[in-house]
C-alpha positions in Angstrom: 64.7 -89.9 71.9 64.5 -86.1 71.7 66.1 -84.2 74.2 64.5 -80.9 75.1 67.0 -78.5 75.6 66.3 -75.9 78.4 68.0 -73.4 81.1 68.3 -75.0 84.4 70.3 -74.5 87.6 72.0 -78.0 89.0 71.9 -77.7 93.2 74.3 -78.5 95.4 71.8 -81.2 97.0 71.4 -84.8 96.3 67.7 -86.5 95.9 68.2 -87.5 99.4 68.9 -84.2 100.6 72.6 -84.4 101.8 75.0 -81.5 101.0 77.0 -82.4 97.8 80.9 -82.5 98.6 83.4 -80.7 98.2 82.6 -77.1 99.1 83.7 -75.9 95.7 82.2 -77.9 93.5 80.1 -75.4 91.8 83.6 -73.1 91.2 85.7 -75.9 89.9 82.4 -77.3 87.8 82.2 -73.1 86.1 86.0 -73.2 85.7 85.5 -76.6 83.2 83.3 -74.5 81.1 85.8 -71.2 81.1 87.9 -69.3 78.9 91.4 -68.4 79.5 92.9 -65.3 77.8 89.7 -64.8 75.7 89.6 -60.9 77.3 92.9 -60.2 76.0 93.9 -59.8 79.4 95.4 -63.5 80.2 92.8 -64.3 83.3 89.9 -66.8 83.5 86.4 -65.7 83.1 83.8 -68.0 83.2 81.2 -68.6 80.1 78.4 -66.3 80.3 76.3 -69.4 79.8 77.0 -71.4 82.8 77.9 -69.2 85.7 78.3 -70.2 89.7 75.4 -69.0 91.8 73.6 -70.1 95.1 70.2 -70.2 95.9 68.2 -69.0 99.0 68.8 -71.8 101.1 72.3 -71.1 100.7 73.3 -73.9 98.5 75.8 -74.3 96.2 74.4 -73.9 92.6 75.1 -73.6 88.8 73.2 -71.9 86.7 73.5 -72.9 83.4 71.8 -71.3 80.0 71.1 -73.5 77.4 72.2 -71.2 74.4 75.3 -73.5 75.0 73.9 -76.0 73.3 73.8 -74.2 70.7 77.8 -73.2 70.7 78.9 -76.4 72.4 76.4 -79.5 72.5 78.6 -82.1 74.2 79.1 -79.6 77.1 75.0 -78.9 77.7 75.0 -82.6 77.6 78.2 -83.0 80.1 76.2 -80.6 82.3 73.2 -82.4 82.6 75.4 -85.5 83.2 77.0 -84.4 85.7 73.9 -83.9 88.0 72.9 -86.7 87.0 76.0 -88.9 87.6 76.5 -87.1 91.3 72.1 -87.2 91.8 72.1 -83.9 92.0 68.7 -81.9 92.1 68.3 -80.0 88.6 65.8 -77.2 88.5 64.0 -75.8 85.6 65.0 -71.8 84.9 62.5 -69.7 82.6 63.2 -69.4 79.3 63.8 -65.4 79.7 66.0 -65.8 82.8 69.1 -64.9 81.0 67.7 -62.4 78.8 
């Protein structure tokens, strides 16, 4: 089976609509996918490709851009997972919303 790789944003919502716990779960989810000392600088920063967000309704999100499949495979998959694992909603994201 072909996967299609796209951008999407995973919301802090289940299928059923309840509030996915705990509060931070988008932060420590980003800070998986960060680099430590890459800035020369010795702080985190988080990947440019999957980035915390939230969304109108004020929940929790992660956006993610799907150029990191093309750096990192297994972590576009862990992503997609990991909505999937917690039944998360996943939204689609344009293919220009990163640029």
């Amino acid at each position: 089976m072909i996967q299609k790789v796209e951008n999407f944003v995973i919301v802090g919502r289940t299928s059923d609509g309840k509030t996915f716990r705990p509060s931070d779960w988008a932060d420590r989810l980003c800070g998986i996918m960060s680099a430590f000392g890459s800035d020369n600088r010795n702080r985190m920063t988080y990947s440019p490709h999957v980035r915390p967000a939230c969304n109108l309704r004020g929940d929790k999100t992660v956006l993610v851009d799907a150029r990191i499949h093309d750096i990192e495979p297994l972590a576009y998959n862990f992503l997609k997972n990991f909505a999937k694992d917690n039944d998360l909603q996943i939204e689609t994201l344009p293919d220009d919303h990163f640029g």
